[in-house]
C-alpha positions in Angstrom: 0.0 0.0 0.0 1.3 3.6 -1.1 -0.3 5.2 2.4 0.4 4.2 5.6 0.2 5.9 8.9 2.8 5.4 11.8 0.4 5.6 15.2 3.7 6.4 17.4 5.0 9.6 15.6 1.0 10.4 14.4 2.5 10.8 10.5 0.9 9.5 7.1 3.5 8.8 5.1 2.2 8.6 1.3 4.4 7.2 -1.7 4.0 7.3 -5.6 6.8 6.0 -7.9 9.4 8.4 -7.1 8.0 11.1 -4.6 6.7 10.8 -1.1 4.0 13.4 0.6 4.2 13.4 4.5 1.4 14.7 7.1 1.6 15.0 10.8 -0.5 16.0 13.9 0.5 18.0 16.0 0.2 18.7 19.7 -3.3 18.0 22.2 -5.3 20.0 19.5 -4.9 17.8 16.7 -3.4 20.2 13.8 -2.9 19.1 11.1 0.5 19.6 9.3 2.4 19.9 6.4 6.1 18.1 7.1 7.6 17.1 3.4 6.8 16.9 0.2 9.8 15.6 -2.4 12.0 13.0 -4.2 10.8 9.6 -2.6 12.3 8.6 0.8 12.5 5.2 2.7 12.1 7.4 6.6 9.0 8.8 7.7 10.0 10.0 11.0 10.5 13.4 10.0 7.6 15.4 12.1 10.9 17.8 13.2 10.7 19.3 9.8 7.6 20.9 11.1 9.8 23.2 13.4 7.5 22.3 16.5 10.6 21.7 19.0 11.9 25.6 18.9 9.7 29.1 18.8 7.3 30.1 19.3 6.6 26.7 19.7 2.7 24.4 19.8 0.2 26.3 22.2 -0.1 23.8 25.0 3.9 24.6 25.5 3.3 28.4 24.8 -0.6 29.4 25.4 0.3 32.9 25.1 2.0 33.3 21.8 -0.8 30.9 20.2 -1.1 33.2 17.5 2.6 33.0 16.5 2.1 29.3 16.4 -0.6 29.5 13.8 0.9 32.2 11.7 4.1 30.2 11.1 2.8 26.6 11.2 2.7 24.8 7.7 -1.0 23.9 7.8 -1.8 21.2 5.6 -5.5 23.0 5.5 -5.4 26.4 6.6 -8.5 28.1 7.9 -9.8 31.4 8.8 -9.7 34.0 11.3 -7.9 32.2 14.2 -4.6 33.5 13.8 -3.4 32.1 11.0 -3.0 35.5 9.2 -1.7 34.2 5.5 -4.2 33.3 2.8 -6.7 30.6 4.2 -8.0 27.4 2.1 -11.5 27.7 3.6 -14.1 30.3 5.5 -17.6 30.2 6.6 -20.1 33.2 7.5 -22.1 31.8 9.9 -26.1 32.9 10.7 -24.4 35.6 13.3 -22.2 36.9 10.9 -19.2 35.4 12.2 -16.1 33.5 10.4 -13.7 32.1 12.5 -13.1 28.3 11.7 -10.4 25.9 13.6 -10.1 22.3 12.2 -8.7 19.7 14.2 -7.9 16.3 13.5 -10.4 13.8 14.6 -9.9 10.2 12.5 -9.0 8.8 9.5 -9.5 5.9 6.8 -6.8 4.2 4.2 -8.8 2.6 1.4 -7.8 1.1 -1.7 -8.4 2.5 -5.1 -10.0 6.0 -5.8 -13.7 7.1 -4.7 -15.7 9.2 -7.0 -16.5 13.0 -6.7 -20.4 12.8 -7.2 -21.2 15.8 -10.2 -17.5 16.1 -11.0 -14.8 15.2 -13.3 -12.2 13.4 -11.2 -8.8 11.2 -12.0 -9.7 7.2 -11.4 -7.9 4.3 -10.2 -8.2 0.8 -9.3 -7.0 -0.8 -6.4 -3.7 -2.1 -8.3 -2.8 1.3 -9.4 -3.7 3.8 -5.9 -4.7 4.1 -2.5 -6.8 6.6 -0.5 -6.1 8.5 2.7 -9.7 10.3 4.0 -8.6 12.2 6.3 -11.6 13.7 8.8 -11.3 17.0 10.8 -13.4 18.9 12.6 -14.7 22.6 14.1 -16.2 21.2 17.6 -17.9 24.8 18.1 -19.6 24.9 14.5 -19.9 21.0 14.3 -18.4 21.6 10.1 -16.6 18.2 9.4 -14.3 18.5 6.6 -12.6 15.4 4.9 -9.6 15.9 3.6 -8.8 13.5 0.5 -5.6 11.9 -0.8 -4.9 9.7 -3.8 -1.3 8.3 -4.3 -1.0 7.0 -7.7 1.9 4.1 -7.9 1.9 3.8 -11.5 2.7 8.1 -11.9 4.6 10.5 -9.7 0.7 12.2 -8.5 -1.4 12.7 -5.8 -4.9 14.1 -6.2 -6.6 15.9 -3.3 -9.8 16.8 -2.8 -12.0 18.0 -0.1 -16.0 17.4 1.2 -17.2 20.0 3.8 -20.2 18.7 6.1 -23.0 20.3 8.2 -23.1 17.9 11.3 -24.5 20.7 13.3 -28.0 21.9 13.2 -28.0 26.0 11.9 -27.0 26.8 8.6 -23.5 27.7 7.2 -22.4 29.5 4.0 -19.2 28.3 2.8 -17.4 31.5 1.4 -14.2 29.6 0.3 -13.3 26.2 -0.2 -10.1 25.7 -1.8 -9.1 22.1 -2.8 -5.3 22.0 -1.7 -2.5 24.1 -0.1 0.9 23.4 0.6 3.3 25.4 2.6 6.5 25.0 1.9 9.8 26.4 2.3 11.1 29.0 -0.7 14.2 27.7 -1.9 15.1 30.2 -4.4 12.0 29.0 -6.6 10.6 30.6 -9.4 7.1 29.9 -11.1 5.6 28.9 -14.1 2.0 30.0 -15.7 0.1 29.7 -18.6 -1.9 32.8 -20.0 -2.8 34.5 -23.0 -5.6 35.6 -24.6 -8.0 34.5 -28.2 -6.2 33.0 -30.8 -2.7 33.2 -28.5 -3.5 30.9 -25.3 -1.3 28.7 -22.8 2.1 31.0 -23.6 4.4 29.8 -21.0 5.3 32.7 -18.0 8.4 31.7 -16.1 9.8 34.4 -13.1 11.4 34.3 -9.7 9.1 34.0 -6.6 9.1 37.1 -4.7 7.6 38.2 -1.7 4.0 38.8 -1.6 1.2 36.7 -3.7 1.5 35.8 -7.1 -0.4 33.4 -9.3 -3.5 33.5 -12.0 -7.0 33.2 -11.2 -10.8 33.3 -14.2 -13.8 34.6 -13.0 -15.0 34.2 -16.8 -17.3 31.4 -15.8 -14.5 29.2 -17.8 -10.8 28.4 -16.9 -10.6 30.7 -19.8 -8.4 32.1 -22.7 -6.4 34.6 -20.4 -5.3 32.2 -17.3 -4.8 28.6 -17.1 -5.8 26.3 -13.9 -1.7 25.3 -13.8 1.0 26.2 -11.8 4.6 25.1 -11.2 7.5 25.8 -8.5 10.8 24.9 -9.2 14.2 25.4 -8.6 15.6 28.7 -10.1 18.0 26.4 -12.0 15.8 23.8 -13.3 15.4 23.1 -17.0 14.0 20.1 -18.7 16.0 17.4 -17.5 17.0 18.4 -14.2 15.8 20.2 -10.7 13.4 20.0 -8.3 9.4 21.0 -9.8 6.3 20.6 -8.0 3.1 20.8 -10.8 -0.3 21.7 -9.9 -3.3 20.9 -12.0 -7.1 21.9 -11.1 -9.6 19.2 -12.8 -12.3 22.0 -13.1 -13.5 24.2 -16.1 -14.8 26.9 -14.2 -13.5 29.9 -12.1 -10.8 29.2 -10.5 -7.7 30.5 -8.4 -4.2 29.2 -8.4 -2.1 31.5 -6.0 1.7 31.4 -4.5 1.8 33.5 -1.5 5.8 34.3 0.2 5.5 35.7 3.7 8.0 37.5 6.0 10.0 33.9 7.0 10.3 33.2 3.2 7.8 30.1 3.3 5.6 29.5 0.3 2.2 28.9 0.0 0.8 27.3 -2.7 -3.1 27.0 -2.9 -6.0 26.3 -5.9 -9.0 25.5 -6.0 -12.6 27.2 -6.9 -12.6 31.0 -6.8 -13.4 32.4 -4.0 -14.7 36.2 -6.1 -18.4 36.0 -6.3 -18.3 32.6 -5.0 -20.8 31.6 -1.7 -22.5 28.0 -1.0 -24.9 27.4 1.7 -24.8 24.4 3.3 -27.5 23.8 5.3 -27.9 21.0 8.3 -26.8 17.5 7.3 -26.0 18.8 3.7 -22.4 18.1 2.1 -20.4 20.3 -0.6 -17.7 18.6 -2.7 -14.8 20.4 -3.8 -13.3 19.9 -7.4 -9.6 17.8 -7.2 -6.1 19.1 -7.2 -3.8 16.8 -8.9 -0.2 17.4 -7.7 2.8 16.0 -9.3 6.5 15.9 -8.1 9.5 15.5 -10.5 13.4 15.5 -9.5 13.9 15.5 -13.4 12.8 18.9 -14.3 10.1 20.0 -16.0 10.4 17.1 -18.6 10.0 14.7 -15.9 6.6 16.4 -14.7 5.2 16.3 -18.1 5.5 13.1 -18.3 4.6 12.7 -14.8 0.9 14.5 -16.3 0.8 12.9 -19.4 0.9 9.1 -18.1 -1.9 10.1 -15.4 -4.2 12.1 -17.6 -4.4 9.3 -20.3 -4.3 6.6 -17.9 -6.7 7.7 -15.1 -8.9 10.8 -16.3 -9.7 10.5 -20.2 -12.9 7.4 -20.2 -13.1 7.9 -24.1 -13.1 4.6 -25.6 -11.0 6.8 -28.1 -8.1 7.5 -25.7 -6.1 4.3 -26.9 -7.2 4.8 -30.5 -6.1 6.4 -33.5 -8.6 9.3 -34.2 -10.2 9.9 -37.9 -8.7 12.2 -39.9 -11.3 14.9 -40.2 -12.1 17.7 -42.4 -14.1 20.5 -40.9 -15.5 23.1 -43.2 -15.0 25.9 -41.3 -12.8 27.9 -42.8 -13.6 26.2 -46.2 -17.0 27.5 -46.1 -18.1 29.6 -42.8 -21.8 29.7 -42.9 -22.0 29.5 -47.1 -22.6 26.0 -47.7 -25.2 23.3 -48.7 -25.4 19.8 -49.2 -23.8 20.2 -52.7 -21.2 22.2 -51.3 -20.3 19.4 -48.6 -20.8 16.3 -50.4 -17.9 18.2 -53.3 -15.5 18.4 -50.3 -16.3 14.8 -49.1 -15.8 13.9 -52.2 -12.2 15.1 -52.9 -11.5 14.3 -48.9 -12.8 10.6 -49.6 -9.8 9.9 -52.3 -7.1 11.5 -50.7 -7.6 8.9 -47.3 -9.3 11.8 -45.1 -11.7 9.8 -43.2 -14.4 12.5 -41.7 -16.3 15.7 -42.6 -17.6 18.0 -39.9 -20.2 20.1 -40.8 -19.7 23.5 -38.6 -21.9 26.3 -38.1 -24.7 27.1 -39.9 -26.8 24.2 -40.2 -30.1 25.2 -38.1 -32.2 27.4 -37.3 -32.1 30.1 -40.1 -28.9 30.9 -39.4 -26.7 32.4 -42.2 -24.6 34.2 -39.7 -23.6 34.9 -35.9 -26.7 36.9 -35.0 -29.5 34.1 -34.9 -31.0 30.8 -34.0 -28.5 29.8 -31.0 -31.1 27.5 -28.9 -33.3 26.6 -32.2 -31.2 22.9 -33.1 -33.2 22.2 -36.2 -31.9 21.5 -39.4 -32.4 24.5 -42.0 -33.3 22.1 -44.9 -33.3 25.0 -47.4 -29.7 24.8 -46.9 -29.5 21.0 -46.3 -32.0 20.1 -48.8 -33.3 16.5 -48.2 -32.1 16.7 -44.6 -29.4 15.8 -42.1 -30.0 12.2 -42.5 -29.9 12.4 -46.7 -26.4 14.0 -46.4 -24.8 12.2 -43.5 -25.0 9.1 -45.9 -24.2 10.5 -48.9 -21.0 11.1 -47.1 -20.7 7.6 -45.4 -21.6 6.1 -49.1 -18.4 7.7 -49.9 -16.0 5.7 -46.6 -16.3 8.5 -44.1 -17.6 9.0 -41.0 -19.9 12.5 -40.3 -19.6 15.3 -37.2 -21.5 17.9 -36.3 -20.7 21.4 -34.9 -23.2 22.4 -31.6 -22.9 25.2 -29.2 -25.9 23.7 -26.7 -25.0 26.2 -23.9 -26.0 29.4 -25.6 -29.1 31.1 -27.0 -29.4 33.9 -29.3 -31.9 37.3 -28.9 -33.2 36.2 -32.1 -34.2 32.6 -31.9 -37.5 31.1 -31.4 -36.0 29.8 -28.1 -35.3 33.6 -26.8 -38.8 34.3 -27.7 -40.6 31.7 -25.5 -38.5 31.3 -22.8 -36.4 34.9 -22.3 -36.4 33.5 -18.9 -33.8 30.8 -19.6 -30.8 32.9 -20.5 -28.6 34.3 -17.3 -29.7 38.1 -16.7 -30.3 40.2 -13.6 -33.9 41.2 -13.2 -34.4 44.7 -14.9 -31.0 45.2 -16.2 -30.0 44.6 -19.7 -27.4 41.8 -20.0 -24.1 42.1 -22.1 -24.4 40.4 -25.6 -21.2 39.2 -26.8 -20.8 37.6 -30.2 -25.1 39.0 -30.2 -25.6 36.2 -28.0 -26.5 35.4 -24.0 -25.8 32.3 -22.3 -28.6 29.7 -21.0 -29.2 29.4 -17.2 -27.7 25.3 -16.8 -28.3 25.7 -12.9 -32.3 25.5 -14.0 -32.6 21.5 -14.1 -35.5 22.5 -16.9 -32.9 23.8 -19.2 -30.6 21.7 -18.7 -33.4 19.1 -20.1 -34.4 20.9 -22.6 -31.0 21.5 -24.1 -30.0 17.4 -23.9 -33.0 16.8 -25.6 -32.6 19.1 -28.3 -28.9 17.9 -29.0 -29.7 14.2 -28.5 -32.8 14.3 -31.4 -30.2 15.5 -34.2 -28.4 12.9 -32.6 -30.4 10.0 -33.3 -31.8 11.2 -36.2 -28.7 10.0 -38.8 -25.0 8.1 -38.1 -23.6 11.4 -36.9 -20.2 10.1 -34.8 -18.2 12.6 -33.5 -19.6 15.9 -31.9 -17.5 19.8 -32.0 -19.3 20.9 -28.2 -18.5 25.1 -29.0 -18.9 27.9 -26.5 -18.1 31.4 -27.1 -18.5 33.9 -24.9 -18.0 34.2 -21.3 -20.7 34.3 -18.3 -21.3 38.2 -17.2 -24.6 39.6 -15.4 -24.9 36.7 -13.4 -28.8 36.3 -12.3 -31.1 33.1 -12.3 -34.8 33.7 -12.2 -34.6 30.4 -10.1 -32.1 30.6 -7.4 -33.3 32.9 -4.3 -30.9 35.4 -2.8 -29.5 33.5 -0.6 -27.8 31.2 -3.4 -26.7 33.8 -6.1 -23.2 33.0 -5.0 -23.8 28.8 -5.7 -24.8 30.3 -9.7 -21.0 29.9 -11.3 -20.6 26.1 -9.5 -23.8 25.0 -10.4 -23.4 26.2 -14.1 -20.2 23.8 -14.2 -22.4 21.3 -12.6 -24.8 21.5 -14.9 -22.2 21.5 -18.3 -20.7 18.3 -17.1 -24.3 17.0 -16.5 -25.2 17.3 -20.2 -21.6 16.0 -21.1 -22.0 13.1 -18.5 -25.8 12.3 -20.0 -24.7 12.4 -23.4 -21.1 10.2 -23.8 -23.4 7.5 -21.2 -26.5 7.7 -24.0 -23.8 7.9 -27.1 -20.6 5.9 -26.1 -18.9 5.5 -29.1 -19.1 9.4 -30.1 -16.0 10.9 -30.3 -16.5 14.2 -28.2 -14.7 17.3 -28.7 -14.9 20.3 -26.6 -14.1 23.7 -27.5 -14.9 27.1 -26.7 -13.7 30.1 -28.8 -10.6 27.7 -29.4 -8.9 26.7 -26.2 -10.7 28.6 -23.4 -11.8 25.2 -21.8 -8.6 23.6 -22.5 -8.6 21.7 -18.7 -8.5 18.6 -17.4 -12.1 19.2 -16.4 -12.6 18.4 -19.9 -10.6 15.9 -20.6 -12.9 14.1 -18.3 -16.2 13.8 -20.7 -13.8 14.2 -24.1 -10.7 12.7 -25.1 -9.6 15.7 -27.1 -10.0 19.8 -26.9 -9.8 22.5 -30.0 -6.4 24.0 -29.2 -6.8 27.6 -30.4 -8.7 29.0 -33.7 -5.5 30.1 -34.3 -4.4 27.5 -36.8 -1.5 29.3 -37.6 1.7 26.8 -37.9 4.3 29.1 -36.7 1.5 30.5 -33.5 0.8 27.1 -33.2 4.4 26.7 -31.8 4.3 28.4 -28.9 0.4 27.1 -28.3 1.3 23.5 -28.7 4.2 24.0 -26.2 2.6 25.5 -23.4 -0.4 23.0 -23.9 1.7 19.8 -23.7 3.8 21.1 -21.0 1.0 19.4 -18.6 -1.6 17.6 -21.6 -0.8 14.6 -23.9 -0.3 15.3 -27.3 -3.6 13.1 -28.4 -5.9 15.9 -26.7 -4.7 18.8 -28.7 -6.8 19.6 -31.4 -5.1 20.2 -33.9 -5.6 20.8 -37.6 -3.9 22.0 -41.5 -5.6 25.2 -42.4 -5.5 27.6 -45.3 -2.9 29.9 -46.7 -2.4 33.0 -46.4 -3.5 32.3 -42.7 -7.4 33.1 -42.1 -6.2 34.6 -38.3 -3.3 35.7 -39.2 -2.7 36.3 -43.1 1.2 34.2 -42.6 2.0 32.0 -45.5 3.7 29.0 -44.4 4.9 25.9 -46.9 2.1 22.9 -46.8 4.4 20.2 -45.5 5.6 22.5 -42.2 2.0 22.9 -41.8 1.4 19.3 -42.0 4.4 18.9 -39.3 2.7 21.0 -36.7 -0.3 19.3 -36.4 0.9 15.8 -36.4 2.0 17.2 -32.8 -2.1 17.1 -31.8 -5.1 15.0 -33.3 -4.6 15.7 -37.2 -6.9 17.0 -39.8 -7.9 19.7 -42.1 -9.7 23.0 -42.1 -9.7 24.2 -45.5 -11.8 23.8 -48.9 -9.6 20.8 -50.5 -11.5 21.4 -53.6 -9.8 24.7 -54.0 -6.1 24.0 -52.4 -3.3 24.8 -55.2 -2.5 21.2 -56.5 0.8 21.2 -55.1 -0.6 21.1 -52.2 -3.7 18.7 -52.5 -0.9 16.0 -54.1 0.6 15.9 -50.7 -2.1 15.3 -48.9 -2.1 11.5 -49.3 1.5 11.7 -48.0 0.6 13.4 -45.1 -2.3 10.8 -44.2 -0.1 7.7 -44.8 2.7 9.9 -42.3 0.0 10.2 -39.7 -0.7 6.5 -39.6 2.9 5.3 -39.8 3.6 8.1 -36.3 0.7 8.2 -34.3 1.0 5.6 -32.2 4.2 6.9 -31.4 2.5 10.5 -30.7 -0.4 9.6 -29.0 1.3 7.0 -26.5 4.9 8.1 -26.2 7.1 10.0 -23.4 7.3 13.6 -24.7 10.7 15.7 -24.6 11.0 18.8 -24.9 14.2 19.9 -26.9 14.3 23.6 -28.1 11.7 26.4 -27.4 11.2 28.6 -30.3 8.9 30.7 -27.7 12.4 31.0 -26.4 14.8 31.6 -29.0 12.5 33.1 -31.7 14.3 31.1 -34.2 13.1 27.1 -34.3 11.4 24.8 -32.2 12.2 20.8 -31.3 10.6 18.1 -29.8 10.9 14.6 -29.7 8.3 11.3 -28.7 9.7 8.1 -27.7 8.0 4.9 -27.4 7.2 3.4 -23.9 9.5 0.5 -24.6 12.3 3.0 -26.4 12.3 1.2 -29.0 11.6 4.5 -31.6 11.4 8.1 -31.5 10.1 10.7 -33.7 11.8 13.5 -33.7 10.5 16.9 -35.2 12.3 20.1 -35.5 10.8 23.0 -37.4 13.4 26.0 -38.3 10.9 29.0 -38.6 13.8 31.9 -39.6 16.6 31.2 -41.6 20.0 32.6 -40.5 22.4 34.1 -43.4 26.2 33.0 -43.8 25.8 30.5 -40.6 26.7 26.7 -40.8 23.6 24.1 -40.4 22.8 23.4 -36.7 24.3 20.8 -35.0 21.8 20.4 -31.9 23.5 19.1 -29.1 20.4 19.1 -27.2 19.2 16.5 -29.2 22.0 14.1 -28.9 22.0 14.5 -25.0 18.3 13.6 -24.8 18.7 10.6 -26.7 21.9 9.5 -24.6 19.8 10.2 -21.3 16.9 8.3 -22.8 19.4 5.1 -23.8 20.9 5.3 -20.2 17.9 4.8 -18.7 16.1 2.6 -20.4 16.6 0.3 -23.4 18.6 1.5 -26.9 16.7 3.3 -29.2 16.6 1.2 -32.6 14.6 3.7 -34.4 14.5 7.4 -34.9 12.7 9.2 -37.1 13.3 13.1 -37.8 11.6 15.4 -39.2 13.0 18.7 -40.6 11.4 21.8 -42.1 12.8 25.5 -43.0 9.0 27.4 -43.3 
C-alpha cells in the first residue's frame, strides 16, 4: 500500500513511484501539518521538519504566543480568522455573521483505489494502481466536518486531493471559500511557471522568480478561460528540462478558478488552488455536504520534462474514459474555414468527395446548419436543421457522405441562445440576466441558465434528437463567450453565490448524459478555441480545439505550453489555409502538416480549391500520420528547443514506452544568413539520457522543415 500511517510519531507517510508526501498531527489539539513533500524517501520519521521543538513553539507549551504558532505553522488546510494571518483554504459566515473556523484532527480511513467525486470530473484508479487517505477533521464549536482526500497514484509520480465539507450541526453555514489544496513549503530560491494569453494566443508559458507577496493567475470568466490557465509550477531557479526540483499543480475544473503562490515574512511559500473564491458563496444547510473539485499534484526530480510526463501518463491513464483515448482518431475535415456559414449539401458532399480519395476519413459540418442561421446573429437554442440549406435533410447527407468511406460530425454550441431565436422568444427566462437590467451580448448572443434543471433538459433533448436522427459520430461541443450579469430567475438570494458552481455542474451534466447515451461518439470540446482547455474536460472528451488560431508558426508556442501538462492526443489540432485566415502568414504545406501531427490531425480548409501542389501531398501526409501516431499519441514527450524562447526554431521529440523509436521533429521558422547548419546538441544529449535509462533506441525518425 502507497499510504500508511505510523500511530507512534501520528505521521501519514504517502508514496507514488518516485516522490513521497508526508502529514503529521501535531500537539493536544490535533493540527494538522504539512512536514515534506519531495524526491521519494525510505524514513518517515521526519515530524521535526515541522519546526515544533523551537519558537514560538505548539500552544499547550506556549498558550500565550498561540497566534505566533498559527501564523508560522505549515498547515496542511489552513482556515480562517484564528490567527493564521496568511491566505486561508477555507471560511464560513455563519447565521451571526461570524467567520472564525479551527479544524482539528479527529480520524482517518486508508482505502484502496480512488472514490468518486459525485457531479465532477475526477482522476480514477483501481485498487492495483492507488490508495486513499480520508482524512476527517473537525470545528467542535460549529460541528463543520471536513474530509480531507488523498490519492497516491503508484503507476505516476501524482497525488490528487480533494476536499468534502459537512454540516453535522444543526443551523446553517455559507461556505465563502473552499479551496481544494494548499501546501506550505519552504522558498528555496524557486521561481514559477503560468500559462496565460488571450484568443487566438493561449497557454504562452510565463516563467519568473518567486518574490515576496502573492503571485499566481486566477478566471472569474465562468471558464478556466483564454487569459489564465488552472496550472502552476514551482521549481528550482536552475531547473530546465531534464534536471531540478518541480512541484506541478493541475485543477480538474473548467470553471473559475484560483491558483495562487503566497511568500510571507520567513520566506515560506504557500501554494493553494482551488474554486474561486470572487463571487463565489455555498450554503450548506444541516446535514448537507459540498464537494470540492480535485487538485492533482505531481513531483518531478527530473525537471520539467520529468513532470510532463509525470501529467501525461496520469491524464491518459486515469482521467480520459473515451473509448478513443487508446485509439487512432479519424482524420477529419471540418469546413469551417472552407466555407463559414456558405454552404449546402452540394457544397459538402464536393468536399467529401475530394477528402474521400485523398484517405481523409471524416467531414464535420460546422456552423450554420439550423435554425435560419446564415450568420452569428441568430437561431442559438433553435437545433433544427435548416433544410433550405440541407435540402433532403441531415440524414440524406450524412450518408451520402458515409456512401463515400467516411464517418460524419457535427458542430453544436448547446450552452447558448441567441436574442433572435425562437427559443429567446418563448422562454427569455432561460438565459442568465439580472432582473431589470439589460445583459451584455457578446458575439449577439446570451448564455442559458444550466443551474435550471429544466434547461438543462431541454437543451439534452434538443442535441440528443439530431443525434439520433442520422449516423452522426463525432460531436465539436463550442462555447463562445463568457458568463457576465450573473442572475437566475430560479435561485433565491440566498444562493446567487452557488450560480458559477452550479453552471459547471450543470455542463458536465449534459456531457456526463450524453457520452453515457452515445458511447462510441467521439467528443470534442471547444470554446472560442482553447478557453476550456482543462482537465475538467478531458474528463467527458478525449480531445480539446487547441486555439482557432491555426497558424503553424503560432501554433508553436500554443502547442508548447499546452503539452507542458496535456498529452499530445488531446490537442486539437488541424492544416488550415494559406495566407493564414487569423493571421494572413504563409507557411509551406508540408511544415503545416508537421505541426499538427504534434495534436489530433486533420484539415480545415476547402480541399477542392487548395493549389494542386498542395492537395498531391495530402495522401503523404495521411499515410505519415498513420505510420507516427502511435508513437505521438502514447509516447514519453521531450522537450528539446523552445522557439517561444529563442524566436528562431522549435524541437521536440516522442519516444515509445519500450524505447524502441522516437520521432523527432524540429521546425526552423527563420533562416540565419552566412551560418553553418545546426548541429543540436540538445538532441544528442536527450537521446543519450533516454538510452541510459532505459533500453537502446533502434529507431529514430526526424523530421526537418525550413518554413
Amino acid at each position: 500500500m502507497s499510504i500508511a500511517y505510523y500511530d507512534k510519531e501520528r505521521l501519514f507517510k504517502l508514496d507514488t513511484g518516485s516522490s513521497t508526501y508526508v502529514i503529521g498531527i501535531v500537539d493536544d489539539e490535533g493540527f494538522i501539518g504539512h512536514a515534506y513533500y519531495g524526491p521519494r524517501i525510505a524514513d518517515h520519521n521526519i515530524g521535526y521538519l515541522m519546526r515544533t521543538g523551537e519558537g514560538p513553539f505548539v500552544p499547550s507549551k506556549n498558550g500565550r504566543d498561540r497566534t505566533s504558532f498559527l501564523d508560522t505553522f505549515p498547515m496542511e488546510y489552513p482556515t480562517h480568522g484564528v490567527g493564521d494571518f496568511r491566505d486561508d483554504a477555507i471560511s464560513v459566515r455563519t447565521v451571526g455573521g461570524n467567520s472564525a473556523l479551527q479544524l482539528r484532527y479527529v480520524s482517518h480511513e486508508i482505502v484502496q483505489g480512488k472514490p468518486s467525486l459525485p457531479g465532477l470530473p475526477a482522476t480514477f484508479g483501481g485498487d492495483d494502481v492507488c490508495s486513499t487517505l480520508l482524512l476527517k477533521c473537525t470545528d467542535k464549536d460549529l460541528k463543520l466536518d471536513v474530509i480531507l482526500s488523498y490519492t497516491a497514484f503508484e503507476d505516476t509520480d501524482a497525488i490528487a486531493r480533494s476536499v468534502n465539507v459537512i454540516n453535522s450541526g444543526s443551523d446553517d453555514i455559507y461556505l465563502t471559500r473552499v479551496l481544494s489544496a494548499s501546501v506550505d513549503m519552504d522558498n528555496e530560491n524557486y521561481d514559477l511557471i503560468t500559462l496565460h494569453g488571450s484568443w487566438a494566443r493561449e497557454r504562452r508559458i510565463n516563467r519568473r522568480p518567486l518574490t515576496t507577496g502573492f503571485q499566481g493567475l486566477n478566471s472569474v470568466r465562468g471558464e478556466s478561460s483564454h487569459q489564465d490557465h488552472p496550472f502552476m509550477a514551482v521549481l528550482e531557479h536552475d531547473a530546465n528540462q531534464d534536471r531540478g526540483e518541480v512541484y506541478g499543480f493541475s485543477f480538474v475544473y473548467s470553471g473559475n478558478f484560483l491558483a495562487e503562490c503566497y511568500v510571507n515574512q520567513y520566506d515560506s511559500v504557500r501554494i493553494m488552488m482551488g474554486i474561486n473564491p470572487i463571487d463565489f458563496s455555498w450554503l450548506l444547510k444541516a446535514g448537507e455536504e459540498f464537494c470540492a473539485p480535485e487538485v492533482v499534484m505531481v513531483h518531478s526530480s527530473e525537471g520539467l520534462g520529468g513532470m510532463t510526463r509525470s501529467f501525461h501518463d496520469l491524464y491518459r491513464q486515469h482521467l480520459i474514459r473515451s473509448p478513443y483515448k487508446d485509439c487512432k482518431r479519424p482524420i477529419l475535415i471540418n469546413n469551417w474555414e472552407a466555407t463559414y456559414f456558405n454552404f449546402d449539401t452540394d457544397k459538402l458532399i464536393a468536399i467529401a468527395d475530394q477528402a474521400s480519395k485523398l484517405g481523409i476519413e471524416m467531414l464535420v459540418m460546422d456552423d450554420g446548419w439550423f435554425g435560419y442561421r446564415e450568420d452569428d446573429n441568430t437561431s442559438l437554442g433553435d437545433w433544427i436543421v435548416n433544410e433550405s440549406k440541407l435540402k433532403g435533410g441531415l440524414k440524406y447527407l450524412v450518408d451520402e457522405v458515409n456512401k463515400r468511406g467516411m464517418k460524419f460530425g457535427i458542430w453544436f454550441e448547446p450552452e447558448m441562445i441567441s436574442p433572435d431565436s425562437d427559443l429567446y422568444r418563448a422562454h427569455p427566462d432561460w438565459a442568465i440576466a439580472i432582473d431589470g437590467r439589460e445583459p451584455a451580448r457578446s458575439r449577439n448572443q446570451y448564455v442559458l441558465d444550466l443551474t435550471r434543471p429544466d434547461v438543462v433538459d431541454y437543451t439534452y433533448n434538443q442535441v440528443s434528437t439530431i443525434l439520433h436522427s442520422a449516423n452522426i459520430e463525432y460531436v465539436k461541443w463550442d462555447m463562445n463567450r463568457q458568463l457576465t450579469d450573473i442572475g437566475s430567475a430560479t435561485l433565491p438570494a440566498e444562493r446567487m453565490g452557488e450560480f458559477f458552481h452550479r453552471y459547471m455542474l450543470g455542463v458536465y451534466e449534459l456531457q456526463e448524459r450524453l457520452i453515457t447515451e452515445f458511447p462510441d461518439l467521439l467528443l470534442e470540446n471547444c470554446s472560442g478555441g482553447g478557453a476550456r482547455f482543462d482537465p475538467g474536460m478531458l474528463y467527458y472528451s478525449p480531445q480539446i480545439w487547441c486555439s482557432d488560431d491555426t497558424d503553424a508558426i503560432e501554433r508553436l508556442s500554443i502547442q508548447e505550453g499546452t503539452s507542458l501538462v496535456y498529452p499530445l492526443s488531446t490537442m486539437g489540432a488541424h492544416i488550415s489555409d494559406c495566407p493564414n485566415h487569423a493571421l494572413g502568414r504563409t507557411t509551406p504545406f508540408r511544415t503545416r502538416g508537421y505541426v499538427a501531427l504534434a495534436g489530433t490531425f486533420g484539415y480545415e480548409l476547402d480541399v477542392t480549391r487548395i493549389p494542386e501542389e498542395d492537395r498531391e501531398m495530402i495522401p503523404s501526409q495521411v499515410e505519415m500520420y498513420h505510420k507516427y501516431n502511435d508513437i505521438v499519441r502514447m509516447g514519453d514527450y521531450y522537450r528539446i528547443a523552445s522557439y517561444h524562447d529563442n524566436h528562431e526554431y522549435d524541437c521536440y521529440m516522442v519516444v515509445t514506452k519500450d524505447r524502441s523509436e522516437a520521432l523527432m521533429t524540429y521546425i526552423q521558422v527563420l533562416n540565419r544568413i552566412n551560418y553553418h547548419s545546426r548541429r543540436n546538441t540538445a538532441s544528442h544529449m536527450w537521446m543519450w539520457r533516454i538510452r541510459q535509462r532505459r533500453a537502446m533506441i533502434r529507431t529514430v525518425h526526424i523530421q526537418v522543415r525550413c518554413s
